[in-house]
C-alpha positions in Angstrom: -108.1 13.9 -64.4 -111.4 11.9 -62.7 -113.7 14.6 -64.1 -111.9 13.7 -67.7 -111.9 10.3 -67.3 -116.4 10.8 -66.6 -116.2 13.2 -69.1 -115.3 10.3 -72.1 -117.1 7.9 -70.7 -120.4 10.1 -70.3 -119.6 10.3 -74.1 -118.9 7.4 -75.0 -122.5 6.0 -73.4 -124.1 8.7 -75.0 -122.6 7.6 -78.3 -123.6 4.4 -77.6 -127.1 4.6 -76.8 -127.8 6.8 -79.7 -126.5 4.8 -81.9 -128.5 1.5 -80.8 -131.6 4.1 -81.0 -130.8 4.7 -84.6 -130.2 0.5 -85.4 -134.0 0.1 -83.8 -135.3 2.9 -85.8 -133.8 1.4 -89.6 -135.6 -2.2 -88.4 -139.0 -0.6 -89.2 -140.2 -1.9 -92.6 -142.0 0.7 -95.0 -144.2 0.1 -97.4 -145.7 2.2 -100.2 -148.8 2.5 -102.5 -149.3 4.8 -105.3 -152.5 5.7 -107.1 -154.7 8.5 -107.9 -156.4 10.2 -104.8 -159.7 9.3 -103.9 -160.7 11.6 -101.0 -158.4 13.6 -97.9 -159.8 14.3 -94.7 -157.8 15.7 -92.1 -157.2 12.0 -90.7 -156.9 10.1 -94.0 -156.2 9.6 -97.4 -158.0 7.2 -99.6 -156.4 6.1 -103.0 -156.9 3.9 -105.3 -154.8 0.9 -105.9 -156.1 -1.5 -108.7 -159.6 -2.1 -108.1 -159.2 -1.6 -104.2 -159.4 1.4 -102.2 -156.4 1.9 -99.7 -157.6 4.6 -96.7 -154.4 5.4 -95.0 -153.8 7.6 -91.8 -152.3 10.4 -91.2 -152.0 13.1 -88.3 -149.5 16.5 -88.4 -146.3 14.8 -88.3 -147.6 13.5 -91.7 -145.0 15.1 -94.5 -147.0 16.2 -97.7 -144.8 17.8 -100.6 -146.6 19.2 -103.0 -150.6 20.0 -103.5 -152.3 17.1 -102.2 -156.2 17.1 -103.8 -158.8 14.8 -105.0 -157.4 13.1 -108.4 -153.6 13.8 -108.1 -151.4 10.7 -108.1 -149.5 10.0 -104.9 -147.2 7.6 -103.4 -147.5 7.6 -99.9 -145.1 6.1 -98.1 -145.9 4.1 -94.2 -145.0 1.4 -92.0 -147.4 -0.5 -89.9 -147.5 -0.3 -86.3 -149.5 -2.1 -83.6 -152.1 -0.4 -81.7 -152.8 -2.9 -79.3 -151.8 -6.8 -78.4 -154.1 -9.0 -76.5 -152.5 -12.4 -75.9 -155.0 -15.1 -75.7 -154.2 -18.1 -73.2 -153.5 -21.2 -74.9 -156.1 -24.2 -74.3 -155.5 -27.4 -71.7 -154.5 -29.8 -74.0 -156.9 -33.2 -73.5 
């Protein structure tokens, strides 16, 4: 009967903390930008918005469905993540 009563709750935390995983991961704002394709690199792909050019990254988790070339029209989907913080002390105040 203990091991039962560890079993539930051992899945009932599990539960838990995947779920609360899941909640953090839907916070994440995406964004998106469509255009024609100005140049792909292994790292990068440029396209142009307007009369700006938008170079976003990529790496090999990057999905690509279909054939992705100079000149075809994309939307490519991201979110923006920090790559590093530096927190500035405030001034004395006089």
């Amino acid at each position: 009967m203990k091991n039962m009563k560890q079993y539930w709750l051992g899945l009932v935390c599990s539960a838990a903390l995947f779920a609360s995983s899941s909640l953090n991961a839907a916070d994440t704002k995406t964004y998106q930008v469509t255009g024609p394709v100005l140049e792909v690199t292994p790292t990068a792909i440029t396209v142009k918005k307007g009369n700006d050019n938008w170079e976003i990254a990529r790496n090999s988790k990057t999905k690509i469905t279909g054939d992705l070339k100079v000149g075809a029209k994309v939307t490519i989907y991201y979110t923006m993540v920090a790559a590093e913080v530096e927190v500035k002390e405030a001034k004395a105040k006089k």
